[in-house]
mmCIF file of the N, C-alpha and C atoms, coordinates in Angstrom:
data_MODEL
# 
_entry.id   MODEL 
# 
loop_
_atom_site.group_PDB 
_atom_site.id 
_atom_site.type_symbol 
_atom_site.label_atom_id 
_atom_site.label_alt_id 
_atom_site.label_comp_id 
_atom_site.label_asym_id 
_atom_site.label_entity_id 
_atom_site.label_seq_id 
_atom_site.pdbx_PDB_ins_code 
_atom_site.Cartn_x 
_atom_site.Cartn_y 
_atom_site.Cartn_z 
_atom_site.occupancy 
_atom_site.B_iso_or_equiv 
_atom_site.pdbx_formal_charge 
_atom_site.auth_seq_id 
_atom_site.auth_comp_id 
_atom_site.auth_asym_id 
_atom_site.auth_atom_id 
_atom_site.pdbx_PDB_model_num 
ATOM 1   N N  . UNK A 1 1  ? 7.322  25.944  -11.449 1.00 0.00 ? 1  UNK A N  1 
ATOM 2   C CA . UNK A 1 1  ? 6.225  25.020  -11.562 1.00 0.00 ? 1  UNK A CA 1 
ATOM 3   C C  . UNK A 1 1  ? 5.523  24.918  -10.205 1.00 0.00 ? 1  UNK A C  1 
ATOM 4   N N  . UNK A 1 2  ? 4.548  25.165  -10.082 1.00 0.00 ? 2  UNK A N  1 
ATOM 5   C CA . UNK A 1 2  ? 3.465  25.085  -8.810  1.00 0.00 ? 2  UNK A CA 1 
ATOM 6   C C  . UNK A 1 2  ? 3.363  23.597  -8.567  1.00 0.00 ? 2  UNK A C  1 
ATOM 7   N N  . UNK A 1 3  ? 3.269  23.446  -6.985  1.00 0.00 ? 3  UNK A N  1 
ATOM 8   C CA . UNK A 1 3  ? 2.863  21.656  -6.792  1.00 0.00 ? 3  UNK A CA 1 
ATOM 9   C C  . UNK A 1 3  ? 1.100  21.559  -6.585  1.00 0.00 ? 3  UNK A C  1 
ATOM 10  N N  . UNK A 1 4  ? 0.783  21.019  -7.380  1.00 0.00 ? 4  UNK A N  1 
ATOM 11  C CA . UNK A 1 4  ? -0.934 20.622  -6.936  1.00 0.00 ? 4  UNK A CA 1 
ATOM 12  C C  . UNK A 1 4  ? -1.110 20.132  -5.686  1.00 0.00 ? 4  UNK A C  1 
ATOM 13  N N  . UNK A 1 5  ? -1.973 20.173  -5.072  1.00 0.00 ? 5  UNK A N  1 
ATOM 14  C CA . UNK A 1 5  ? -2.512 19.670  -3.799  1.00 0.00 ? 5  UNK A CA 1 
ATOM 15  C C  . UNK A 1 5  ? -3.009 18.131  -3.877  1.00 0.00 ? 5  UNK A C  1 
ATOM 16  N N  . UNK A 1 6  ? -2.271 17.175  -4.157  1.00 0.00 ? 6  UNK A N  1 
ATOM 17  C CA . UNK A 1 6  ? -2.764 15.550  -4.210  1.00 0.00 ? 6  UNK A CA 1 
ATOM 18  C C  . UNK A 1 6  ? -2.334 14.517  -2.763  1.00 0.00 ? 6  UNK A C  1 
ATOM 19  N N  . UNK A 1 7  ? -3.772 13.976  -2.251  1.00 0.00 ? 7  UNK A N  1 
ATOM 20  C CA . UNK A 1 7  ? -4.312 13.201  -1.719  1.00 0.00 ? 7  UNK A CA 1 
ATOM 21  C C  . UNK A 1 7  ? -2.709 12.298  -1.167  1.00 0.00 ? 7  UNK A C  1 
ATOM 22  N N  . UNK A 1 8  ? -2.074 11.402  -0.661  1.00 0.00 ? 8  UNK A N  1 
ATOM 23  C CA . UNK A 1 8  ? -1.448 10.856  -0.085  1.00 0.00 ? 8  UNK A CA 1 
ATOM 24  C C  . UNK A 1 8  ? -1.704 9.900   1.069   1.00 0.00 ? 8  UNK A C  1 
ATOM 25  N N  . UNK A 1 9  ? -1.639 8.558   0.627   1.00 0.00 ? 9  UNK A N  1 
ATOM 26  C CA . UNK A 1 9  ? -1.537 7.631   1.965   1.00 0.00 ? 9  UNK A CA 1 
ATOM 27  C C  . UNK A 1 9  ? -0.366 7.035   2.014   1.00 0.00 ? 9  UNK A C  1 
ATOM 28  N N  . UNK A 1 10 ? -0.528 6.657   3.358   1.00 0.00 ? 10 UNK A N  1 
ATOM 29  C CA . UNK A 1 10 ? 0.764  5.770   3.653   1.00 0.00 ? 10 UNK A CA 1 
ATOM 30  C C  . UNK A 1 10 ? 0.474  4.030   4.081   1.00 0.00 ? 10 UNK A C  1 
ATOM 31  N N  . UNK A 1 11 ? 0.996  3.587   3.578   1.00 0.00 ? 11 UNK A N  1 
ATOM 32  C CA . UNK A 1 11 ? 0.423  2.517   3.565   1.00 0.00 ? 11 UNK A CA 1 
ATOM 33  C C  . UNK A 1 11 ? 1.386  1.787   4.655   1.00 0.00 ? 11 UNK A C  1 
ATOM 34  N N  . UNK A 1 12 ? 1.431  0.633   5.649   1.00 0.00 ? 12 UNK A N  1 
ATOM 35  C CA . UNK A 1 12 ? 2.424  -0.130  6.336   1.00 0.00 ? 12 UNK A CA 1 
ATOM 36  C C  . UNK A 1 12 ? 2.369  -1.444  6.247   1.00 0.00 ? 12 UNK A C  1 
ATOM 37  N N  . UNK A 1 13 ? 3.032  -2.075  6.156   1.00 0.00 ? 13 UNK A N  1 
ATOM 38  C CA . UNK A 1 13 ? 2.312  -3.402  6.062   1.00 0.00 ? 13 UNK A CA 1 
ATOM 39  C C  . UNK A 1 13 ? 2.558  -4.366  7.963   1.00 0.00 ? 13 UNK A C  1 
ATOM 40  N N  . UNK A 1 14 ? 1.725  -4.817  7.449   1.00 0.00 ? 14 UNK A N  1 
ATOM 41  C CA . UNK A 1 14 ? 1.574  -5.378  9.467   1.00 0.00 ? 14 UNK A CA 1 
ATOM 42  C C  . UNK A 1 14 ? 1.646  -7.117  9.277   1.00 0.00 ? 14 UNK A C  1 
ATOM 43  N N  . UNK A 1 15 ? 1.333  -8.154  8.627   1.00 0.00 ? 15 UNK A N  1 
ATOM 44  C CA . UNK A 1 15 ? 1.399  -8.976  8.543   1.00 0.00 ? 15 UNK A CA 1 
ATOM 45  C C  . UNK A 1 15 ? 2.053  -9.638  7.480   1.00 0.00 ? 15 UNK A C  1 
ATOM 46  N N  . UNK A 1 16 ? 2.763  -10.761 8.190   1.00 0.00 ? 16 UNK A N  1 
ATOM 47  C CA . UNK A 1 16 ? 3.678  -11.267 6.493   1.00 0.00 ? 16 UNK A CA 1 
ATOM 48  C C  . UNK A 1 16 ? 2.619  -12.010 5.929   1.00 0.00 ? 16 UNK A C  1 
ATOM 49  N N  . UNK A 1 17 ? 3.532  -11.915 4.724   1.00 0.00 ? 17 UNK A N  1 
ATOM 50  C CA . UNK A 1 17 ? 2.974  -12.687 2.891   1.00 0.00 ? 17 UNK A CA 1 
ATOM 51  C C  . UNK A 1 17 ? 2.695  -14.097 2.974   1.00 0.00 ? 17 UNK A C  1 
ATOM 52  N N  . UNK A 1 18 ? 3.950  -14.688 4.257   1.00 0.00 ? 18 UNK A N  1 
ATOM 53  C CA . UNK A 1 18 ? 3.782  -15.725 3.767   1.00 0.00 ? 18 UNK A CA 1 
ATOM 54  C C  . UNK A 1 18 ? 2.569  -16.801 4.343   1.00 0.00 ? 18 UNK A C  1 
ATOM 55  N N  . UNK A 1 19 ? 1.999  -17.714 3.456   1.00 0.00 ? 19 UNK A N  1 
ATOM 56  C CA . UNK A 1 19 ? 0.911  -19.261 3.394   1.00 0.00 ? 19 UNK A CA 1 
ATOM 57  C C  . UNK A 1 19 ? -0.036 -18.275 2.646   1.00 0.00 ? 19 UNK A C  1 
ATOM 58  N N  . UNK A 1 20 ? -0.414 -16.813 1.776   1.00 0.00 ? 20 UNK A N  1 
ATOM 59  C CA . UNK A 1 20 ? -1.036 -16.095 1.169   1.00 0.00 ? 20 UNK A CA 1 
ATOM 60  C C  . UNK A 1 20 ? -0.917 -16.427 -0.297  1.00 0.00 ? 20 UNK A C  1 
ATOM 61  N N  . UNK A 1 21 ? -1.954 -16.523 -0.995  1.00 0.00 ? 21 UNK A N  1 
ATOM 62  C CA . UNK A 1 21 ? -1.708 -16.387 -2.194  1.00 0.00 ? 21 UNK A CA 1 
ATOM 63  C C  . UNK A 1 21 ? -0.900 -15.870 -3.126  1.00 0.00 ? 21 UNK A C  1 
ATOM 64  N N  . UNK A 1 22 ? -0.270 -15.957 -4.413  1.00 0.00 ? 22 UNK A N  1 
ATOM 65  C CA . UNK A 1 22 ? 1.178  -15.366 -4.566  1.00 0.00 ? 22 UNK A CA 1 
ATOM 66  C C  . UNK A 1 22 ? 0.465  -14.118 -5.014  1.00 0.00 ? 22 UNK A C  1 
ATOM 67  N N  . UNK A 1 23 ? -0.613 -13.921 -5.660  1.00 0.00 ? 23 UNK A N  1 
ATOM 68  C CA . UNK A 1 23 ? -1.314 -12.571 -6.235  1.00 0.00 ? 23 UNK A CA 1 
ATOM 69  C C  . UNK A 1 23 ? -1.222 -11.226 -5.074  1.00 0.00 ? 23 UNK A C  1 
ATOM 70  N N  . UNK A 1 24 ? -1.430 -12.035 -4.018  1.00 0.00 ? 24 UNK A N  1 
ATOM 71  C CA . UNK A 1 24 ? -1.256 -10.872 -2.895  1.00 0.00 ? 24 UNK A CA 1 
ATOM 72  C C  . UNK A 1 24 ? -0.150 -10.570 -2.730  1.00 0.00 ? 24 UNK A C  1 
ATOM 73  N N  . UNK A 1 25 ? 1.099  -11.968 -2.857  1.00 0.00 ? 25 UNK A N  1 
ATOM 74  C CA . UNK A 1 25 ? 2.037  -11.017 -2.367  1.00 0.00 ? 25 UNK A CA 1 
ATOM 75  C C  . UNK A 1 25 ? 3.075  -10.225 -3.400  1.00 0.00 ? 25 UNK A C  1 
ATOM 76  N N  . UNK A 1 26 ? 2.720  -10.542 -4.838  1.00 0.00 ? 26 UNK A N  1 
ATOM 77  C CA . UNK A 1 26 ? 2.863  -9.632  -6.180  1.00 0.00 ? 26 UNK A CA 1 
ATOM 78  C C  . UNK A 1 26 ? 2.364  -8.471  -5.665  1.00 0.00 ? 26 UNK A C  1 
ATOM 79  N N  . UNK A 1 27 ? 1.114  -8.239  -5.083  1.00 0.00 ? 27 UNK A N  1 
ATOM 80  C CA . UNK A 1 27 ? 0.701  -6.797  -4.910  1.00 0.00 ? 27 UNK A CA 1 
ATOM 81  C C  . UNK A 1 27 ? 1.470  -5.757  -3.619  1.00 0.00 ? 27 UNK A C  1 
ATOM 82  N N  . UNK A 1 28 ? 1.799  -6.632  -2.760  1.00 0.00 ? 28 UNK A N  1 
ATOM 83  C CA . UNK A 1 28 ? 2.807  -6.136  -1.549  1.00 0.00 ? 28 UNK A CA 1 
ATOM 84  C C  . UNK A 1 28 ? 3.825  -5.481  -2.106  1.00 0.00 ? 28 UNK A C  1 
ATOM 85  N N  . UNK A 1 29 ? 4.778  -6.418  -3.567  1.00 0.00 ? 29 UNK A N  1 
ATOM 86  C CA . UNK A 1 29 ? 6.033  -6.051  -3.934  1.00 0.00 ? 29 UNK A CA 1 
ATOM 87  C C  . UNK A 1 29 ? 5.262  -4.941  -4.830  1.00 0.00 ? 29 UNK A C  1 
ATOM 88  N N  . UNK A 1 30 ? 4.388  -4.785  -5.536  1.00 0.00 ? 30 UNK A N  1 
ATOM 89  C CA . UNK A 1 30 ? 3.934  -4.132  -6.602  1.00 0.00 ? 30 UNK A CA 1 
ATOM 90  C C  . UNK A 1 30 ? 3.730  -2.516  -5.411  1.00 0.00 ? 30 UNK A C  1 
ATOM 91  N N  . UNK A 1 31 ? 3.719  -2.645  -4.521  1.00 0.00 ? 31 UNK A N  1 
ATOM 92  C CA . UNK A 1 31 ? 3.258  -1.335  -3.700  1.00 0.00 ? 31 UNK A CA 1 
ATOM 93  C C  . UNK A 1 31 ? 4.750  -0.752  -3.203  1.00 0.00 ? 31 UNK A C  1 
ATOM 94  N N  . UNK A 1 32 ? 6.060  -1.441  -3.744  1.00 0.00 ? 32 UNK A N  1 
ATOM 95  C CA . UNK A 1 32 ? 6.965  -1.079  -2.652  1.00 0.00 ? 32 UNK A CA 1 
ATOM 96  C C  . UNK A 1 32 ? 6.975  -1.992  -1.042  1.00 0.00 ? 32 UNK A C  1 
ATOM 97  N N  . UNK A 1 33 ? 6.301  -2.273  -0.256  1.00 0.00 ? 33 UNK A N  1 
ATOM 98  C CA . UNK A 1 33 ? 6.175  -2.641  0.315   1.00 0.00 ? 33 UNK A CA 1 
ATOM 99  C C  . UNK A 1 33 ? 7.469  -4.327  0.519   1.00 0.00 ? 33 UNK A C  1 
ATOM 100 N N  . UNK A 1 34 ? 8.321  -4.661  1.408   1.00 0.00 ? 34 UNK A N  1 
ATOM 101 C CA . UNK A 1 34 ? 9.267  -5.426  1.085   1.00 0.00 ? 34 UNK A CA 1 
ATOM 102 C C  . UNK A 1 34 ? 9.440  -6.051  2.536   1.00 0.00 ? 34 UNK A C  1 
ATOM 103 N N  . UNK A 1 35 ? 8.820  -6.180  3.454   1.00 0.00 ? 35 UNK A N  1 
ATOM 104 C CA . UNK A 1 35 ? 8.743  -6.492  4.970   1.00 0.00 ? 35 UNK A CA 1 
ATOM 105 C C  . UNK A 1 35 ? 7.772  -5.761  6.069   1.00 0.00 ? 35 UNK A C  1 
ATOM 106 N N  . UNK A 1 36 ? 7.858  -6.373  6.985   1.00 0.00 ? 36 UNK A N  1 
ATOM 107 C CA . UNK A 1 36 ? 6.955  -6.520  8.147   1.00 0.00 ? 36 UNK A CA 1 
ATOM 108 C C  . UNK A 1 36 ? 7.398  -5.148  8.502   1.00 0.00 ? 36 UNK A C  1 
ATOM 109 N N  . UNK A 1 37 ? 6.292  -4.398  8.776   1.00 0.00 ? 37 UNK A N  1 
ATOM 110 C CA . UNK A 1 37 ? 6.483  -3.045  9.344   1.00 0.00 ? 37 UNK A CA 1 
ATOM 111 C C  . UNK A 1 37 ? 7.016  -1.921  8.189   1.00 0.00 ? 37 UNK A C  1 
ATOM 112 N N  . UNK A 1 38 ? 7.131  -2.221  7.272   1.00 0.00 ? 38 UNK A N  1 
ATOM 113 C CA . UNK A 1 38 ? 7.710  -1.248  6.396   1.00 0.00 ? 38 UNK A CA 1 
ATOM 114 C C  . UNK A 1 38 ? 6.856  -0.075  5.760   1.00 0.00 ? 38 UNK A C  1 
ATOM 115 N N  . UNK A 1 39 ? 6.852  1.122   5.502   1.00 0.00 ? 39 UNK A N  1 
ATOM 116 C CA . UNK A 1 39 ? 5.713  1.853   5.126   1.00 0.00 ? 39 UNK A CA 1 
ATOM 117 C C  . UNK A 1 39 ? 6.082  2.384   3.812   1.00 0.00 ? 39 UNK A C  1 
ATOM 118 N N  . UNK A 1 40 ? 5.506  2.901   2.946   1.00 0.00 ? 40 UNK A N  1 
ATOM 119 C CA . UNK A 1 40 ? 5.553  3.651   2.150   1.00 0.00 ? 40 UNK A CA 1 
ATOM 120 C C  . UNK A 1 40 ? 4.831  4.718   1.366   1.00 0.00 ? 40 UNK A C  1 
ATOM 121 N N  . UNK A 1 41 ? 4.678  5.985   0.907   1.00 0.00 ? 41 UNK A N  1 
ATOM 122 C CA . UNK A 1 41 ? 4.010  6.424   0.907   1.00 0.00 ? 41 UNK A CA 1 
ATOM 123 C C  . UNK A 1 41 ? 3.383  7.049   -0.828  1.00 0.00 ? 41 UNK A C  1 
ATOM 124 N N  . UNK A 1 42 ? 2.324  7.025   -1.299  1.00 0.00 ? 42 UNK A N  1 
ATOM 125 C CA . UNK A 1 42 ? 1.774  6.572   -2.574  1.00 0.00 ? 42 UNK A CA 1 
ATOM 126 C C  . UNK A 1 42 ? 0.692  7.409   -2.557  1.00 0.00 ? 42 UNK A C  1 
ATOM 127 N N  . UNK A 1 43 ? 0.811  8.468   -3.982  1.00 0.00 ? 43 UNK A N  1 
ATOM 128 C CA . UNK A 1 43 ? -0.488 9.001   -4.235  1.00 0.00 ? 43 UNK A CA 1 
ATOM 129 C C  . UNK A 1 43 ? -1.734 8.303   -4.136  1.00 0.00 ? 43 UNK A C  1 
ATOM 130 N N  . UNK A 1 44 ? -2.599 8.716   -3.616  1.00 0.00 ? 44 UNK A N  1 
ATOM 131 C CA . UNK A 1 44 ? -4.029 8.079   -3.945  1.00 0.00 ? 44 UNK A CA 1 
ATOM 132 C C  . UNK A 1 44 ? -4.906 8.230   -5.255  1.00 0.00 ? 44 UNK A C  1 
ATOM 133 N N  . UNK A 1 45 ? -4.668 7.051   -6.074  1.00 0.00 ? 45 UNK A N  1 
ATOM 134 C CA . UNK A 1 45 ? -5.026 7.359   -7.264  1.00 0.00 ? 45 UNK A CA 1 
ATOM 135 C C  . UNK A 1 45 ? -6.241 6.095   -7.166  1.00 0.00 ? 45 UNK A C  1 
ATOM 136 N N  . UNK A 1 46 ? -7.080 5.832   -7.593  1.00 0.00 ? 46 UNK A N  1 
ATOM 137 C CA . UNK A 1 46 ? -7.990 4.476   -7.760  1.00 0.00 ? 46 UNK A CA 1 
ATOM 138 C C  . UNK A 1 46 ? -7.472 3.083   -7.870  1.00 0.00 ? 46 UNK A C  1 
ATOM 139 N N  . UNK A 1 47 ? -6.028 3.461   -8.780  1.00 0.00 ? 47 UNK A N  1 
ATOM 140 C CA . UNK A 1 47 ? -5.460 1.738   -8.681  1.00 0.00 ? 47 UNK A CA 1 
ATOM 141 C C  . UNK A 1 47 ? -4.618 1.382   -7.795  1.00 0.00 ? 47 UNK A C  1 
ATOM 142 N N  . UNK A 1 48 ? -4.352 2.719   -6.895  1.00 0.00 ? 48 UNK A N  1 
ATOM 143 C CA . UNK A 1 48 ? -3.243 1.919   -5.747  1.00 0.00 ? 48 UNK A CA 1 
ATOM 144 C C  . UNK A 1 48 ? -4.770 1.951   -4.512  1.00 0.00 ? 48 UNK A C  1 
ATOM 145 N N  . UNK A 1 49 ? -5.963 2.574   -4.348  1.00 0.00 ? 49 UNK A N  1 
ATOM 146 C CA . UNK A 1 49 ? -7.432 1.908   -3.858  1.00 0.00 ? 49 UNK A CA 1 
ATOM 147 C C  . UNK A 1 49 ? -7.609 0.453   -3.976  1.00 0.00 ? 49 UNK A C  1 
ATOM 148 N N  . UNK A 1 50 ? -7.478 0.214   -5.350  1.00 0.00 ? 50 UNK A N  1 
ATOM 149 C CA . UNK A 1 50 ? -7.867 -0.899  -5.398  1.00 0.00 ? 50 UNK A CA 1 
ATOM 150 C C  . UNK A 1 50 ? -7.119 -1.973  -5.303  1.00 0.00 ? 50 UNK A C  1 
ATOM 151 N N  . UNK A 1 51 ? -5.498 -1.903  -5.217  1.00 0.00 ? 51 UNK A N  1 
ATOM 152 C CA . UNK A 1 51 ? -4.775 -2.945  -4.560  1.00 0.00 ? 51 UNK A CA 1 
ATOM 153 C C  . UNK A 1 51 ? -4.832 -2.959  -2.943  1.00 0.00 ? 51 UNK A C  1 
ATOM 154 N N  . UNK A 1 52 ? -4.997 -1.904  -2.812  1.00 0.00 ? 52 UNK A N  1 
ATOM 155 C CA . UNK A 1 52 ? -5.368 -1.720  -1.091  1.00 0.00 ? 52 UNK A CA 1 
ATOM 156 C C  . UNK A 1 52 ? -6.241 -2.621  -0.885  1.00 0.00 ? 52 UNK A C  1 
ATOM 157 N N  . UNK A 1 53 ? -7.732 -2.896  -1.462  1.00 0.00 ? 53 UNK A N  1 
ATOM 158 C CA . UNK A 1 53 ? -8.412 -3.694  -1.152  1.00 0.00 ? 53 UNK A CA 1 
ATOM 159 C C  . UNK A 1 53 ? -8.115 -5.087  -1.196  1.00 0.00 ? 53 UNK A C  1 
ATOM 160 N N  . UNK A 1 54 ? -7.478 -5.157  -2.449  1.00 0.00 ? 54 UNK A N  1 
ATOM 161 C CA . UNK A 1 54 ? -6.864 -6.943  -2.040  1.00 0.00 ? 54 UNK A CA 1 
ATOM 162 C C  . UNK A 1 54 ? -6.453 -7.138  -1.134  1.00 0.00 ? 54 UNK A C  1 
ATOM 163 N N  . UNK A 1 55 ? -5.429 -6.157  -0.401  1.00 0.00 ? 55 UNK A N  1 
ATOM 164 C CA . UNK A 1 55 ? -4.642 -6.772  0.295   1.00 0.00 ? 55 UNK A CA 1 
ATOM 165 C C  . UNK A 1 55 ? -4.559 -6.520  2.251   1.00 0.00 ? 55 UNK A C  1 
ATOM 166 N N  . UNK A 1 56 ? -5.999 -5.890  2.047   1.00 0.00 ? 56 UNK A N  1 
ATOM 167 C CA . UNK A 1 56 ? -6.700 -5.056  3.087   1.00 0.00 ? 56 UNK A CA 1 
ATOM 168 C C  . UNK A 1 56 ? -6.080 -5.916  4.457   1.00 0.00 ? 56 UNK A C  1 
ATOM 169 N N  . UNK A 1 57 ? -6.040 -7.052  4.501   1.00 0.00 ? 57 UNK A N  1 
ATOM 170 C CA . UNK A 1 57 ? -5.571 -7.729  5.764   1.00 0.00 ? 57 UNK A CA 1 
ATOM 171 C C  . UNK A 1 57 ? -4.368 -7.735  6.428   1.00 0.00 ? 57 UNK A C  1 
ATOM 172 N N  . UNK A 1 58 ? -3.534 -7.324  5.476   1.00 0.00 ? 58 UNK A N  1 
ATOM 173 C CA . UNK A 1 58 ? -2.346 -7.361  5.427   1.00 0.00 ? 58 UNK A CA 1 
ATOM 174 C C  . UNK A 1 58 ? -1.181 -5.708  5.742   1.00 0.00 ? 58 UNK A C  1 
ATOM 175 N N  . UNK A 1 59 ? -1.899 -4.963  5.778   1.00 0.00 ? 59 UNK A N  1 
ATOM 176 C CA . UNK A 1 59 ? -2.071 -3.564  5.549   1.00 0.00 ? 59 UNK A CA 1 
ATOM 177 C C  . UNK A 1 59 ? -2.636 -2.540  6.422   1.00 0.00 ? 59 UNK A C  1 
ATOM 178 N N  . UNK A 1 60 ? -2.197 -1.672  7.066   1.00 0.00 ? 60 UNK A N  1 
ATOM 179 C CA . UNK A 1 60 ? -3.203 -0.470  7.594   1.00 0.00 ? 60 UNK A CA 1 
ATOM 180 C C  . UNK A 1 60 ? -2.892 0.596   6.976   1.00 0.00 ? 60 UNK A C  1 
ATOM 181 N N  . UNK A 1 61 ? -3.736 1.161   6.737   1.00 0.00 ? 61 UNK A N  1 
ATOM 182 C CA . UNK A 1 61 ? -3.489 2.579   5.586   1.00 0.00 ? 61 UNK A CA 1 
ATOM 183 C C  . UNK A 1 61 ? -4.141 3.865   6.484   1.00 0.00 ? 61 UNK A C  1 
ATOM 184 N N  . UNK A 1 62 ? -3.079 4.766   6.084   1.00 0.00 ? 62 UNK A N  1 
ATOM 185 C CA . UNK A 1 62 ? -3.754 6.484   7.016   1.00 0.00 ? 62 UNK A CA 1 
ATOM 186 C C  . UNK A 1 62 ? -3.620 7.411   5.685   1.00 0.00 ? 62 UNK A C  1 
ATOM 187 N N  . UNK A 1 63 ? -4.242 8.472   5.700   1.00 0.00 ? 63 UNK A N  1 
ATOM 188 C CA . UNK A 1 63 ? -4.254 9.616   5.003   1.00 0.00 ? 63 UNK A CA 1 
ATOM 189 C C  . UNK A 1 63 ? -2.842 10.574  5.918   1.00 0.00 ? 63 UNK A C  1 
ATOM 190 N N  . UNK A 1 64 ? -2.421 11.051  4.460   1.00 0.00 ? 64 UNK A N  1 
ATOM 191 C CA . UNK A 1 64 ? -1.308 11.794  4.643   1.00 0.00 ? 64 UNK A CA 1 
ATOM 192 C C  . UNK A 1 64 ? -1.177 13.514  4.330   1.00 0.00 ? 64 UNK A C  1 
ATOM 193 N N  . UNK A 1 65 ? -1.344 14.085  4.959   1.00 0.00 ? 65 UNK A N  1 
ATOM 194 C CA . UNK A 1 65 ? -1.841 15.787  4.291   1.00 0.00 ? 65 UNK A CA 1 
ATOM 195 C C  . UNK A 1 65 ? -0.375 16.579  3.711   1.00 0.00 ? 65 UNK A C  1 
# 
């Protein structure tokens, strides 16, 4: 089976959850994401985009080749 060539970020998280809305921090646990400094790394598909954006403050994201 051949591997396709798909997109990859890594996401880290830099600031805690907590005094944040609980929706954001559903989306932290929803990413893997489980503490300060922790990274993980997640196809780039549109819906892990668009939890990125919720949680844009909380988060620095790089492209992964």
């Amino acid at each position: 089976m051949a591997k396709s060539k798909e997109n990859k970020v890594k996401i880290t998280q830099t600031k805690s959850s907590i005094g944040y809305n609980i929706k954001q921090k559903r989306t932290l646990e929803a990413l893997g994401l489980r503490k300060m400094n922790h990274s993980v790394t997640l196809v780039n598909t549109p819906q892990i985009q668009g939890m990125i954006t919720k949680i844009q403050h909380l988060v620095a994201v790089e492209e992964v080749n």
